[in-house]
C-alpha positions as CSV (number, residue, x, y, z in Angstrom):
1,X,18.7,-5.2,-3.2
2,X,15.7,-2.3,-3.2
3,X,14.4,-2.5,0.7
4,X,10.7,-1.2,0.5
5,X,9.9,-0.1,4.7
6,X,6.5,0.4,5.8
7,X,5.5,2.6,8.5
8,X,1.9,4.2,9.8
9,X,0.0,1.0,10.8
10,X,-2.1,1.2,14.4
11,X,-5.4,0.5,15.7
12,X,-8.0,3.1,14.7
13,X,-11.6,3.4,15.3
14,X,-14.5,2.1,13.1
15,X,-14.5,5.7,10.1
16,X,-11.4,6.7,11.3
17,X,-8.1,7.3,8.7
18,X,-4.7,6.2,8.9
19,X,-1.9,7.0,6.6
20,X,1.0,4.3,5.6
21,X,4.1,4.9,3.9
22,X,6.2,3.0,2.2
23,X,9.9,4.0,2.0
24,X,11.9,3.0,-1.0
25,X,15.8,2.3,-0.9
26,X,16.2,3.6,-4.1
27,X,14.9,5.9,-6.8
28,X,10.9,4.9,-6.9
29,X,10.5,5.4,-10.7
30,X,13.1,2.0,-10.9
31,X,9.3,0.3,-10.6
32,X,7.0,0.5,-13.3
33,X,4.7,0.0,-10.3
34,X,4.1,0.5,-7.4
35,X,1.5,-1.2,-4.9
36,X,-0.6,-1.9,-1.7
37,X,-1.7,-5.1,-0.6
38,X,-3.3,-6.7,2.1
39,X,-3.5,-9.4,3.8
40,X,-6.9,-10.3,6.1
41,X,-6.4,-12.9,8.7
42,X,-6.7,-16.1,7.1
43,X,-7.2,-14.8,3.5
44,X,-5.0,-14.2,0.6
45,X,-3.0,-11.5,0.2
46,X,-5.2,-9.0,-2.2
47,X,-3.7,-5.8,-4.4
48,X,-6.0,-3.0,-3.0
49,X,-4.4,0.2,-4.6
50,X,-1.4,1.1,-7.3
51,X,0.5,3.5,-8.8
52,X,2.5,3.6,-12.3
53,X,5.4,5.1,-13.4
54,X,2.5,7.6,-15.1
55,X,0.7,8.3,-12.0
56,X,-2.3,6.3,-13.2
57,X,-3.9,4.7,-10.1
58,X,-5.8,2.0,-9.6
59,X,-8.3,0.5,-6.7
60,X,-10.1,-2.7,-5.5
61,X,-13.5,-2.3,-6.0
62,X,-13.7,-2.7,-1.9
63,X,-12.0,0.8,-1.4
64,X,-12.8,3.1,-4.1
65,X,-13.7,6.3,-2.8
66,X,-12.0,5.7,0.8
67,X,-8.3,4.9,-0.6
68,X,-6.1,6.9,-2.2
69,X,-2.6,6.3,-3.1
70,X,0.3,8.8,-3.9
71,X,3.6,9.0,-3.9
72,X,6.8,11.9,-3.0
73,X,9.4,11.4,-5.6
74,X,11.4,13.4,-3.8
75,X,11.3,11.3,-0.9
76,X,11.2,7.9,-3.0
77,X,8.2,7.3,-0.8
78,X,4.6,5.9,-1.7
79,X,1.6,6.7,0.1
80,X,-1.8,4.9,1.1
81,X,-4.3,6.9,2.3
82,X,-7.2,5.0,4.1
83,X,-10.4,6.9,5.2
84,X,-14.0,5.6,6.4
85,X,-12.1,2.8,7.7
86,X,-14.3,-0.8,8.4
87,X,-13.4,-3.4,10.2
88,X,-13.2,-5.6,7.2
89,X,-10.0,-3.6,6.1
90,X,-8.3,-5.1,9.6
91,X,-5.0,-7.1,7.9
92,X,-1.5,-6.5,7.0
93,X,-0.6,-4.0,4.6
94,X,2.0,-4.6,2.3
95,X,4.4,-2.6,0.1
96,X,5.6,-3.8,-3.6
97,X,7.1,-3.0,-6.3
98,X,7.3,-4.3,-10.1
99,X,10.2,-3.5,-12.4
100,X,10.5,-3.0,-15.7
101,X,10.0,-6.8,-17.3
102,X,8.9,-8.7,-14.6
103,X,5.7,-10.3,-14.4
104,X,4.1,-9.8,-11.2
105,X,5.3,-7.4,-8.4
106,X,8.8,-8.7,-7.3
107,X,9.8,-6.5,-4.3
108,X,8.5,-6.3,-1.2
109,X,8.1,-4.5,2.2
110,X,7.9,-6.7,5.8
111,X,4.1,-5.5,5.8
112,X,2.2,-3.2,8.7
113,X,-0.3,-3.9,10.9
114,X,-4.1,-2.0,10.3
115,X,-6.3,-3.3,12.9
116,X,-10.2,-1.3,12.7
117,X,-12.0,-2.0,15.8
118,X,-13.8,-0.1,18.2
């Protein structure tokens, strides 16, 4: 079974950036996609960023122009790149991935913590 890890969560500052990663167990173009969610206090968990097996990337409408997502193939690793942080982006982040034929994302990281506060 494909472990996805996340790392790079941490308390930053109101416009400060963090970096996560997500780590993949196994060769990351197994996934058609691959994504970021996250997970407010309280809310539902929401897709904010992907990436396909074409590089095309998509964003929430709440952080286009302050996310960016990437990703080292030679690393099998997936990057989320968060800048002009708010305190509205304070929740979990989560890694997935969707293989080929599956509806829906179907593999998933334990989640990091982003907490924005001054």
């Amino acid at each position: 079974q494909v472990q996805l890890v996340e790392s790079g969560g941490g308390l930053v500052q109101p416009g400060g950036s963090l970096r996560l990663s997500c780590a993949a167990s196994e060769n990351i173009f197994n996934f058609n996609s691959l994504g970021w969610y996250s997970q407010p206090p309280g809310k539902e968990r929401e897709l904010v960023a992907s990436i396909n097996v074409g590089g095309r990337t998509r964003f929430a409408d709440s952080v286009k122009g302050r996310f960016t997502i990437s990703r080292d193939n030679a690393k099998n690793t997936v990057y989320l790149q968060m800048n002009s942080l708010k305190p509205e982006d304070t929740a979990v982040y989560f890694c997935a991935g969707q293989r080929p034929g599956v509806t829906g994302y179907d593999s998933w990281g334990r989640g990091t913590q982003v907490t924005v506060s001054s």
